[in-house]
ZAVO-855108 format. One line per 10 residues: number of its first residue (from 1); their letters; for each residue x, y, z of C-alpha. Coordinates in nm, 3 decimals, padded with zeros to 5 digits. Layout:
N
NUM) A) X:Y:Z | ...
//
This chain:
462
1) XXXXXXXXXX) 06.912:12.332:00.782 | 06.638:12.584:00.664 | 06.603:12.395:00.316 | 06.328:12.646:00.109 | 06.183:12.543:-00.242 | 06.347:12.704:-00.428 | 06.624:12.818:-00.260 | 06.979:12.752:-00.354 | 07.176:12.478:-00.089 | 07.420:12.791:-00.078
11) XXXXXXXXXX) 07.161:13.075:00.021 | 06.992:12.791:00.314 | 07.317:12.737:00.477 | 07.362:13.104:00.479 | 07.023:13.164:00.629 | 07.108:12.908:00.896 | 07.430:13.103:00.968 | 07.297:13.486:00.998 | 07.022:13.379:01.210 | 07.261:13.188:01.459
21) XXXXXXXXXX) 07.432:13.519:01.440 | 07.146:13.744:01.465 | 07.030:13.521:01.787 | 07.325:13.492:01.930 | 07.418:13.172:01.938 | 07.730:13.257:01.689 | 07.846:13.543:01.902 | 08.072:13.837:01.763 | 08.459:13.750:01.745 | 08.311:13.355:01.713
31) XXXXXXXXXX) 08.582:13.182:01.450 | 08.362:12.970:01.189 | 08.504:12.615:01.079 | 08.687:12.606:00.749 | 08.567:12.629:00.436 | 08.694:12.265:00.381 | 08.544:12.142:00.763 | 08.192:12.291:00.671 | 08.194:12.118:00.315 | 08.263:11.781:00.494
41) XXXXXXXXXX) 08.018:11.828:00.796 | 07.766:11.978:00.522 | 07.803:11.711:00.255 | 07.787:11.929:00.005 | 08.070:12.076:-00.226 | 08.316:12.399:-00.128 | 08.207:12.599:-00.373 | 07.828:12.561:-00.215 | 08.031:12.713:00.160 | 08.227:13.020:-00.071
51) XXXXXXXXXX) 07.903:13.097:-00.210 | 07.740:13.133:00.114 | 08.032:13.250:00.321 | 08.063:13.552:00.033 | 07.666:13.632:00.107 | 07.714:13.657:00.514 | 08.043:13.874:00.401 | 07.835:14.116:00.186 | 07.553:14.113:00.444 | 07.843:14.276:00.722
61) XXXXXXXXXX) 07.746:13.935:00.925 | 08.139:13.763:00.896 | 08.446:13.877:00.811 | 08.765:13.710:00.667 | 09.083:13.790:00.816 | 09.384:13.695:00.612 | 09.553:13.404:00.674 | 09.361:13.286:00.953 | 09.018:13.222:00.820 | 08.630:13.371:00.910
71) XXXXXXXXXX) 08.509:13.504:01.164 | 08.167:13.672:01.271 | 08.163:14.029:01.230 | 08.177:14.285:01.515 | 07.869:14.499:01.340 | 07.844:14.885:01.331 | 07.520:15.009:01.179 | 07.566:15.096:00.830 | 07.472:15.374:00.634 | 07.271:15.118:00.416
81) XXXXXXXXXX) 07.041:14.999:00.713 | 06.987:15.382:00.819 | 06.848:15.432:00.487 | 06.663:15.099:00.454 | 06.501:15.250:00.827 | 06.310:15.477:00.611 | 06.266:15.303:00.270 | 05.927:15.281:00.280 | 05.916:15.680:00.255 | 06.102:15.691:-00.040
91) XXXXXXXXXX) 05.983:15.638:-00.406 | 06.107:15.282:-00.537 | 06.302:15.451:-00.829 | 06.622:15.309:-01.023 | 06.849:15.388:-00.770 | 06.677:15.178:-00.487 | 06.559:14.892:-00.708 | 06.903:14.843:-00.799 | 07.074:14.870:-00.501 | 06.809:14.614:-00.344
101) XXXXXXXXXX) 06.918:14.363:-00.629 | 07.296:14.380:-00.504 | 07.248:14.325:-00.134 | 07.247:13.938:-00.031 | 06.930:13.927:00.260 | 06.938:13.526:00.359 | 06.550:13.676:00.540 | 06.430:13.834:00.261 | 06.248:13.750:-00.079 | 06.324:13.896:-00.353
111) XXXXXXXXXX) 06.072:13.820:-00.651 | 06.264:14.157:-00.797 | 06.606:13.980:-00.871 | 06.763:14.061:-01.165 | 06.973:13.718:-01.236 | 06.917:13.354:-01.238 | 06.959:13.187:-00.868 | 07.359:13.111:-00.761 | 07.320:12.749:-00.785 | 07.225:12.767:-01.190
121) XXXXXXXXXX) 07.555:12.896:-01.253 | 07.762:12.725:-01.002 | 07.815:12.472:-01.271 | 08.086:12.729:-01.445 | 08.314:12.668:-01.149 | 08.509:12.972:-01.162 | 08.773:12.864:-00.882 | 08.954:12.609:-01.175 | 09.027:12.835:-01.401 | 09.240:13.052:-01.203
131) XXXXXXXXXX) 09.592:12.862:-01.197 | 09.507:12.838:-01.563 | 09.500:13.217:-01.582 | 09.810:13.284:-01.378 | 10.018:13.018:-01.586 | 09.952:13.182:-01.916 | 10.103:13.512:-01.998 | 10.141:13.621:-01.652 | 10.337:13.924:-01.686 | 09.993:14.102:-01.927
141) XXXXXXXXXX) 09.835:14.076:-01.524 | 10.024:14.330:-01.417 | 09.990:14.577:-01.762 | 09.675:14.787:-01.912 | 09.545:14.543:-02.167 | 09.438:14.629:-02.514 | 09.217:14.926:-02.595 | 09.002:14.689:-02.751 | 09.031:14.403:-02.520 | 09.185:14.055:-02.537
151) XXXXXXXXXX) 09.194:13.949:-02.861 | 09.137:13.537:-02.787 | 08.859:13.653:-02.674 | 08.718:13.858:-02.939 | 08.789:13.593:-03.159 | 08.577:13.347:-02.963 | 08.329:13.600:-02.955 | 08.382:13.597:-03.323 | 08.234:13.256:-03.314 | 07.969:13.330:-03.059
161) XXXXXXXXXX) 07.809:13.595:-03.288 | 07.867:13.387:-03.593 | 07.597:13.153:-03.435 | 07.354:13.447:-03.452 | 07.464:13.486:-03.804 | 07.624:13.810:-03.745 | 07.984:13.857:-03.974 | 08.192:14.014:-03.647 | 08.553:14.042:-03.706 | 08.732:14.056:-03.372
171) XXXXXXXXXX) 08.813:14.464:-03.503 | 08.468:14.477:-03.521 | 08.466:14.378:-03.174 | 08.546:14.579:-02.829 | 08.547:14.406:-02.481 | 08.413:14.637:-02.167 | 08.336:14.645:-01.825 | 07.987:14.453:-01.878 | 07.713:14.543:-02.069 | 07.579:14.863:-01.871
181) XXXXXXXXXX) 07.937:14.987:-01.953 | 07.884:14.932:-02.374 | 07.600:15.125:-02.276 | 07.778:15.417:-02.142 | 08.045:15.408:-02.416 | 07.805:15.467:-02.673 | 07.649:15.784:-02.485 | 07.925:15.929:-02.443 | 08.006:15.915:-02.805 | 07.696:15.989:-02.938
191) XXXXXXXXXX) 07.421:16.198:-02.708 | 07.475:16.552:-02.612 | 07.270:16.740:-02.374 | 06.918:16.776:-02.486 | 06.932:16.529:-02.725 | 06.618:16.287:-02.771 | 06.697:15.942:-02.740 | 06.412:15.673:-02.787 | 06.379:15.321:-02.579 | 06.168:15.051:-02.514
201) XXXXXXXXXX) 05.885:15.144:-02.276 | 05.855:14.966:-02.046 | 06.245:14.848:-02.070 | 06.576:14.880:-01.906 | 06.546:15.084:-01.599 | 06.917:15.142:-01.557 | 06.929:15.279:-01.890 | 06.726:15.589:-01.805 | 06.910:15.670:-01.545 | 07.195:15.702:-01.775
211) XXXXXXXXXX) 07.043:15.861:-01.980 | 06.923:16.127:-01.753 | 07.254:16.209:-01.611 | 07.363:16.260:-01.978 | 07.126:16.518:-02.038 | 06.903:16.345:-02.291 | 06.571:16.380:-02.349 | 06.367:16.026:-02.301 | 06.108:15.939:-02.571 | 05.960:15.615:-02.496
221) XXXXXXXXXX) 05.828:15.348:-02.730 | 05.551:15.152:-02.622 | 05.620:14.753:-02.620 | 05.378:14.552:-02.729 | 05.362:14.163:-02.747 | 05.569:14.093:-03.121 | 05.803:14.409:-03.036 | 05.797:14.793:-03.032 | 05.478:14.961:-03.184 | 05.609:15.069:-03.512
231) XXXXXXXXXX) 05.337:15.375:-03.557 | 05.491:15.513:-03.241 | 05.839:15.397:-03.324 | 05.774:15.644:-03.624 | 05.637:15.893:-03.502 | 05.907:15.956:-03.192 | 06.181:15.941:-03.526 | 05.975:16.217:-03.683 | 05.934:16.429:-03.464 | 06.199:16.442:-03.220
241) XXXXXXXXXX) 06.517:16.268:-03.501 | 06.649:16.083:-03.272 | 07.043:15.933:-03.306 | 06.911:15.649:-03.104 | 06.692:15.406:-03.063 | 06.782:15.147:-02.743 | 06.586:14.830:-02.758 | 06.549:14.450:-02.696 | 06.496:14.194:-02.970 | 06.529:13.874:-02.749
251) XXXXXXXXXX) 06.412:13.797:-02.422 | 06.279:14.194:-02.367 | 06.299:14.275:-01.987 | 06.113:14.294:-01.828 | 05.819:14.201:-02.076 | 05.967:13.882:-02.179 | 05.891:13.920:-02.527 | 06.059:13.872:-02.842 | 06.056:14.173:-03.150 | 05.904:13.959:-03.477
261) XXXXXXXXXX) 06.118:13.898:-03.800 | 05.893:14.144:-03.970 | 05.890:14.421:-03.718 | 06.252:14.418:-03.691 | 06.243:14.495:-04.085 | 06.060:14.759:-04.047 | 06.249:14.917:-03.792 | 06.582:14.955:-03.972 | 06.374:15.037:-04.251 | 06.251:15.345:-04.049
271) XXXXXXXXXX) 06.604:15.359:-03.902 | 06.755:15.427:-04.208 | 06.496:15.654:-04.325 | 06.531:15.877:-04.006 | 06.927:15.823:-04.003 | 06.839:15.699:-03.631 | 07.146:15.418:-03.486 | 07.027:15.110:-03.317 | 07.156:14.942:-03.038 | 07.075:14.635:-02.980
281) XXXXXXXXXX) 07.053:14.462:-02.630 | 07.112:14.118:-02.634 | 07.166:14.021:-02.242 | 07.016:13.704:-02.234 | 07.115:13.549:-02.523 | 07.256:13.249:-02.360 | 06.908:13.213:-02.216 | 06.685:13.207:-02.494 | 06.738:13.010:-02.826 | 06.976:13.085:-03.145
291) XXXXXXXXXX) 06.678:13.069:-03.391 | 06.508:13.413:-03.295 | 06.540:13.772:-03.491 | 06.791:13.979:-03.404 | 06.826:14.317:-03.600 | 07.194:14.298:-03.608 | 07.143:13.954:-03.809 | 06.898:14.149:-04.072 | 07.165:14.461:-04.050 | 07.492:14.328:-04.068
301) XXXXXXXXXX) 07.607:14.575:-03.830 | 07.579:14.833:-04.018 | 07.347:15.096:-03.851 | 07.313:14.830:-03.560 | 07.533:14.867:-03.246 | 07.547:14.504:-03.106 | 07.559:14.466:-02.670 | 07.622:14.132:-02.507 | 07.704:14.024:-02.151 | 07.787:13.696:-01.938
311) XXXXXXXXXX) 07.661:13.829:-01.648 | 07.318:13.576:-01.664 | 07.550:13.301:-01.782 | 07.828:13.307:-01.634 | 07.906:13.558:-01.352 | 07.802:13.931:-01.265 | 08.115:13.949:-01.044 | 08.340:13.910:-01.386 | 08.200:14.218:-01.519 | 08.300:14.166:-01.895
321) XXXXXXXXXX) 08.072:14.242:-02.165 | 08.091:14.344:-02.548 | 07.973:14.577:-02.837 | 07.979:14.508:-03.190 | 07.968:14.760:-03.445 | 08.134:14.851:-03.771 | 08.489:14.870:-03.777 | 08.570:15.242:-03.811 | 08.275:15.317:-03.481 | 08.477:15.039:-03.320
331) XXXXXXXXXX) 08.813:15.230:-03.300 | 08.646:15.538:-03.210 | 08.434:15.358:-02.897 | 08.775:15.169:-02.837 | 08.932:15.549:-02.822 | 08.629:15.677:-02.586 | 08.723:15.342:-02.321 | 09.060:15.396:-02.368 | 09.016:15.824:-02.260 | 08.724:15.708:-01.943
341) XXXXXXXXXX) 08.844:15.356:-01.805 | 09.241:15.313:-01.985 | 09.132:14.924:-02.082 | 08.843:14.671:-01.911 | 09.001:14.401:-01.680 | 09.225:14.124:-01.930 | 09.237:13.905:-01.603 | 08.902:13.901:-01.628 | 08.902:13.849:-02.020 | 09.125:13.555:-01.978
351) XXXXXXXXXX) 08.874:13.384:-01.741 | 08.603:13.449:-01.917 | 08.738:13.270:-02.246 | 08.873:13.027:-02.057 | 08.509:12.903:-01.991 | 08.341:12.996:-02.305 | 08.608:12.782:-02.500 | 08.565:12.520:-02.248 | 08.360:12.223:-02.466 | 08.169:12.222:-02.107
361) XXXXXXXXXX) 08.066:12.637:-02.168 | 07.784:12.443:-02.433 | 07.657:12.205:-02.228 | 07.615:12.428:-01.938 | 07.387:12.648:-02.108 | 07.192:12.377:-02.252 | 07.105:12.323:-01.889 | 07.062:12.656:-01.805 | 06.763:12.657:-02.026 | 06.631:12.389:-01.927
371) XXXXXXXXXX) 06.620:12.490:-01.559 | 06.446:12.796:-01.720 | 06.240:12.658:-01.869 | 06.090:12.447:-01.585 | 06.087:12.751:-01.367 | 05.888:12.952:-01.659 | 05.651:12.689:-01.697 | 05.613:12.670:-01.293 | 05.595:13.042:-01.242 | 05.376:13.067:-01.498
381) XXXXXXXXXX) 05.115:12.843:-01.324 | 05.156:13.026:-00.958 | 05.055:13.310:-01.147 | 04.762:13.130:-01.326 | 04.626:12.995:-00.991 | 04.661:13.355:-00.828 | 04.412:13.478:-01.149 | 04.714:13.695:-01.267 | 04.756:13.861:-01.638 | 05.034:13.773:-01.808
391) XXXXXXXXXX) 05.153:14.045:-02.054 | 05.294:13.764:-02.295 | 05.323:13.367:-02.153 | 05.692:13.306:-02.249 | 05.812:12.952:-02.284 | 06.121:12.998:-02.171 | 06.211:13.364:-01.992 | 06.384:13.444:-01.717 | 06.104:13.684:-01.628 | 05.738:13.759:-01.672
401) XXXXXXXXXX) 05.560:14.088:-01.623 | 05.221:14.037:-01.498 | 04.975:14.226:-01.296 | 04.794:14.049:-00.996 | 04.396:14.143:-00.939 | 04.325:14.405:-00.723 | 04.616:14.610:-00.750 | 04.599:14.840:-01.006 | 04.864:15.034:-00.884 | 05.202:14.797:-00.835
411) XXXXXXXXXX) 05.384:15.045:-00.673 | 05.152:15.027:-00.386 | 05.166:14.652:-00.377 | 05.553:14.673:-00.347 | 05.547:14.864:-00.096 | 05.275:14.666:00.114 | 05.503:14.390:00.015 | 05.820:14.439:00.142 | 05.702:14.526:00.506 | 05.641:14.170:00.470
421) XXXXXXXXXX) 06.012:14.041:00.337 | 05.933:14.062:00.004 | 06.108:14.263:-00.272 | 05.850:14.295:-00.608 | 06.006:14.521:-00.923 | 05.710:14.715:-00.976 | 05.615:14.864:-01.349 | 05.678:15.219:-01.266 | 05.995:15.185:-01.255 | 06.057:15.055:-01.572
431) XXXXXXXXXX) 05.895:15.342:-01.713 | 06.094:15.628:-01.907 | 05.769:15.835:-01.778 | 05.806:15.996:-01.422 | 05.543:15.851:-01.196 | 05.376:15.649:-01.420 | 05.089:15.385:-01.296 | 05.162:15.062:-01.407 | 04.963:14.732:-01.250 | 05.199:14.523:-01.430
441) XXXXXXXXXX) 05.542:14.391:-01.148 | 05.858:14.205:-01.319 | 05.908:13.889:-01.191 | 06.163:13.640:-01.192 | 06.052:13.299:-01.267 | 06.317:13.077:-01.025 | 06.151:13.263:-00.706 | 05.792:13.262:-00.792 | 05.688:12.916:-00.616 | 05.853:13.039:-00.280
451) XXXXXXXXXX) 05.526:13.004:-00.056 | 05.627:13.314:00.137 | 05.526:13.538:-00.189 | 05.138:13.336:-00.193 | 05.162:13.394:00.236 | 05.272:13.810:00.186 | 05.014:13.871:-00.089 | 04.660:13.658:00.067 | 04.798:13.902:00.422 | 04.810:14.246:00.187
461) XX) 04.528:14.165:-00.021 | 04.195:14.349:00.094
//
């Protein structure tokens, strides 16, 4: 088995698989062993085969067919690959960076990934909470849940934020479809078209894409090492009055740095001066440690809209995340869920505080940072040795934004890159600023060791 550095157990026997398949030697129609037969014959656990099995499935390489097990896939050319037959032609803008972080390529590396590796949060074990679920108020599976969400698990959240030293009431409190959808919640209720809008520059990529198709007009603030630059910050309130302001306090992607206790003063001092809302992104707070700022910890919530997510702690696939706010803009985002999605998923609630409640949820994350911060501290030196800059040398981040020498335009690196299987997230498109030049690529530490990334770059680099 192709065993990588690096590479999860899960994503090698999945390599192994798709390039049996791609030569042949697994031909189409072929039945795989079970689940259960390739755990035993692997040594290794089943939720190592799911895992893998689920990236051949998303690839279009096997199939499962009910009842009787996998199989490998009889493959049509997608629409996908047609368009991935002329990528390089295209501009690497939101749209294509994310749609390159969902897709599962066993041959490909992607230093552009978004979340930590599979086999960091295989440790949640997902599969054993399910009877768990299904035994407990089974007949709320088959009903809308609550506008607001399930309340055991607002009230754990409760907890969660108390930690942060945030006062969160569980009707302080609503439950959505991940973080991105908080995001979208709070659009709708408060940008109109034309409307300015300020954010973290660089910062959340998705975000301005949002943003756009809302009609808003994009100010950017520029990041700097202790947080936003609060002369800019300023002057984007004054002159444009913004009703937002979109940022990162902890663990900023992609810069990986943290906003300073007196910085975020000062910005809900200017907030409040320029009646301008906050909202807070706090996506990888499971990552990073309980002892930083956060605004909504200096603001009480009170012109700070709070956003959380499991989806680097837990699972993407659950898709639950949460804003906290006061109570009465509570009800009314509640209202605006309620008119766009009905409710978010309570099976998926459930679940979710299931393993959060779990005495285990703790000592999992413990881990989880210490795996990151091994792989920071690693990443950190490949970079080092390759005479990188490192915007700001986290201790513990799950990425760092640094520009390599020679390429002063990342964009063009990227794209010289991934003729060679690799996938970089280059600056410009973390820009709110059409075709800005950035030097500076987002990287994420757990892949930044692979030796095909050192191979790619000494074959692109004049």
């Amino acid at each position: 088995m192709n065993l990588r550095a690096n590479v999860s157990l899960s994503r090698s026997m999945a390599d192994n698989l798709a390039k049996q398949i791609e030569e042949g030697i697994l031909s189409a129609g072929t039945k795989l062993p079970s689940i259960r037969e390739y755990a035993e014959a692997s040594g290794c656990s089943k939720n190592t085969v799911i895992s893998a099995f689920e990236m051949l499935t998303s690839n279009g390489l096997i199939e499962p067919r009910r009842g009787s097990g996998f199989y490998v896939a009889r493959r049509v050319r997608a629409a996908t690959e047609v368009d991935e037959a002329g990528v390089l032609d295209r501009a690497m803008d939101t749209v294509w960076l994310m749609r390159e972080q969902l897709q599962i390529k066993p041959d490909v590396l992607n230093l552009g990934e978004g979340f930590p590796p599979v086999d960091w949060l295989e440790a949640t074990r997902l599969d054993q909470y399910h009877q768990r679920i299904v035994r407990t108020g089974v007949a709320s599976l088959f009903r809308y849940g609550s506008r607001y969400g399930y309340l055991p698990l607002r009230q754990s959240l409760q907890q969660k934020l108390s930690g942060y030293e945030i006062d969160a009431p569980p009707s302080q409190i609503v439950l959505t479809h991940g973080a991105n959808q908080a995001m979208d919640l709070v659009l709708r209720y408060f940008v109109r078209p034309g409307d300015a809008v300020l954010v973290d520059d660089p910062g959340y990529y998705p975000l301005f894409g949002k943003l756009k198709l809302s009609g808003a007009k994009v100010i950017g603030v520029p990041r700097e090492v202790d947080g936003p630059n609060l002369a800019e910050l300023e002057r984007g309130m004054i002159e444009h009055r913004p009703k937002l302001f979109f940022t990162q306090s902890v663990g900023h992607n992609p810069t990986a740095t943290d906003t300073s206790a007196a910085k975020a003063y000062r910005i809900l001092q200017l907030a409040e001066a320029h009646d301008t809302m906050i909202v807070e992104n706090d996506a990888f707070a499971d990552l990073r440690p309980r002892s930083l700022t956060r605004i909504a910890t200096l603001d009480q919530l009170r012109r700070t809209i709070y956003i959380g997510s499991f989806s680097k702690s837990v699972s993407a696939a659950l898709r639950v995340g949460f804003l906290a706010c006061s109570a009465p803009l509570a009800s009314d985002l509640a209202d605006v869920k309620m008119l766009i999605h009905v409710s978010s998923s309570e099976y998926s609630e459930r679940t979710l505080d299931a393993i959060v409640s779990d005495g285990h949820f703790l000592r999992h994350t413990n881990q989880l940072q210490e795996k990151l911060r091994r792989a920071t501290e690693a990443a950190k030196k490949a970079l080092t040795k390759l005479g990188a800059q490192i915007f700001k040398e986290s201790d513990q981040s799950l990425y760092l934004w640094a520009a390599l020498p020679e390429w002063p335009d990342s964009m063009k690196l990227a794209r010289a890159m991934l003729e060679r299987g690799v996938i970089l997230a280059p600056g410009a498109v973390f820009s709110p600023v059409p075709d800005q030049v950035s030097a500076y690529c987002r990287f994420n530490v757990a892949y930044l060791t692979d030796e095909r990334f050192v191979s790619a770059l000494r074959a692109v680099t004049p």
